[in-house]
N, C-alpha and C positions, 0 to 999 in steps of 0.2 A: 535814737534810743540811747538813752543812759542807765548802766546798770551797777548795782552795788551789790557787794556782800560783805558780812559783818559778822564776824565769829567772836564768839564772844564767851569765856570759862569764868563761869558765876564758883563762886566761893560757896563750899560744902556747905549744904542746909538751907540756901539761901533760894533756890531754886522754886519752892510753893511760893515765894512771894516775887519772884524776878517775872517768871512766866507768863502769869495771868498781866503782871503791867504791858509785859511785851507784848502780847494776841490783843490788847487794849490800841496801844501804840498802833498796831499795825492794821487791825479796824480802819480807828479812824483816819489814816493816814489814807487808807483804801477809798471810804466812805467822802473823805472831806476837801480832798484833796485830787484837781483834775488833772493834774501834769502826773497822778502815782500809777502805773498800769499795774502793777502786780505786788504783792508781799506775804513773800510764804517765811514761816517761823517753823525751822525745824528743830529736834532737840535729841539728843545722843547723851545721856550719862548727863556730868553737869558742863554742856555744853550746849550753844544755841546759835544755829546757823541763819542767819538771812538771805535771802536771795529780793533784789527788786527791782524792780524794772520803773523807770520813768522817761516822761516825752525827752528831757532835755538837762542837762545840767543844772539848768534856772530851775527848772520843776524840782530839782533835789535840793537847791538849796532855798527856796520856798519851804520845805520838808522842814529843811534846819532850822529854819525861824520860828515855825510855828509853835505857836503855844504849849500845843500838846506833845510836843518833843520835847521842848524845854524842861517840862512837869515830867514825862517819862526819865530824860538822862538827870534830869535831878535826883530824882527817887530811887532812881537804881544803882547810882555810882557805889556806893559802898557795900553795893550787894556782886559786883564786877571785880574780877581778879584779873582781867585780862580783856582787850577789846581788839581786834584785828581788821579796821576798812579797806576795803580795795572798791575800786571805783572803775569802770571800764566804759568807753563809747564805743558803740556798730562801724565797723569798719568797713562791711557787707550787708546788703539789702537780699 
């Protein structure tokens, strides 16, 4: 198991149009994607937490290649005031 989280402080206003890319993002990442076990998008103020789970590192950066990432962190870079990844593997079963 590989797992990420991604915090991320969208710039004031910018939030109606960051959001709905992100719940897109994270869709089809879910939907398209077989190495993605999990992706919740949570949201506090103008802040946006991820949480995700995948089989393996390669299955994460599979994630990063894809198209539909690419067109997500395109479109939202300058609606981003701040991006924070951390990256973790199962040390315990």
């Amino acid at each position: 198991m590989f797992a990420v989280t991604v915090l991320f402080d969208i710039h004031p206003g910018q939030m109606d149009a960051f959001l709905p890319r992100m719940i897109d993002n994270a869709r089809t990442s879910r939907d398209t994607e077989p190495g993605c076990q999990q992706f919740d998008v949570c949201q506090e103020g103008d802040q946006v937490f991820l949480y995700e789970i995948y089989d393996d590192r390669a299955a994460f950066d599979v994630h990063l290649a894809s198209t539909h990432f690419k067109a997500f962190d395109a479109a939202v870079a300058p609606m981003v005031a701040r991006k924070d990844v951390q990256t973790y593997e199962r040390v315990l079963r």
